[in-house]
C-alpha positions, -999 to +999 in steps of 0.1 A: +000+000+000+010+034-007+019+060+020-009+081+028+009+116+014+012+099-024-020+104-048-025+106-082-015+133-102+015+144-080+044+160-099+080+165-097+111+178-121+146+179-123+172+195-143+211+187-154+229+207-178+249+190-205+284+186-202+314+161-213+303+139-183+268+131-199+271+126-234+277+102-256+313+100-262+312+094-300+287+116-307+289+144-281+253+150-270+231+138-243+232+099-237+201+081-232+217+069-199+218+101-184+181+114-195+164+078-178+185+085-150+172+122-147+135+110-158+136+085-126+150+114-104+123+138-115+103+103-105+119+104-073+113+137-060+078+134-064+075+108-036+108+112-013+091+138+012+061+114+012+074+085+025+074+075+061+105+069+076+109+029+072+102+035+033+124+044+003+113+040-034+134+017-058+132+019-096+119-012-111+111-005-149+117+025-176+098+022-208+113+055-227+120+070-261+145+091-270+135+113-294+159+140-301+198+149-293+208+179-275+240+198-271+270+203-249+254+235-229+218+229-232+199+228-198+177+195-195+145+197-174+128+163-167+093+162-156+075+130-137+031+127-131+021+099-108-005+083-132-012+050-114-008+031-080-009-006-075-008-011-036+034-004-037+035+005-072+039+037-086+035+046-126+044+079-135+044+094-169+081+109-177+087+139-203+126+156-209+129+188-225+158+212-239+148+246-245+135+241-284+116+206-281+109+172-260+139+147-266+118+123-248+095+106-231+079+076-215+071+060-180+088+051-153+081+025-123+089+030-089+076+003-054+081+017-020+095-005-001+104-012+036+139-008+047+136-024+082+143+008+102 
């Protein structure tokens, strides 16, 4: 079961700019690595400060697309909407943008689970 502070339609962001450490080495723009790992944080920070203190949330699943390359400079926001729970299950619909277009999207999974503490 979810904690009680999580519902639907919750949302959360994060942002990285785009530098030699996040790009594709061959190619020079941003990897698909680092945007799903940016698309789970924004996932993330939707449901860290809703959690009770036992709890963290784990990645279990990405289903993304990457649609479109971006540059060495550009500023990369990442946006995450809960759109489903399943007892400790958490869907959330997962967007990236540069400052001209969406260079991807997809969903993400998260569970909450219990750490023992």
């Amino acid at each position: 079961m979810a904690s009680p502070g999580i519902s639907l339609g919750m949302k959360g962001q994060q942002e990285t700019l785009v530098c030699e450490h996040n790009v594709a080495p061959h190619v020079k723009k941003f990897s698909t690595p680092a945007m799903i790992q940016l698309m789970e944080q924004a996932a993330s920070a939707v449901v860290n400060g809703n959690l009770e203190e036992s709890e963290v949330s784990v990645g279990i699943e990405v289903n993304i697309r990457h649609l479109a390359a971006s540059d060495i400079g550009a500023t990369i926001v990442a946006h995450a909407e809960l759109i489903e729970i399943d007892r400790n299950r958490l869907t959330f619909q997962v967007e990236a943008y540069d400052a001209d277009r969406k260079i991807g999207d997809g969903t993400h999974k998260r569970a909450i689970i219990k750490t023992g503490g």
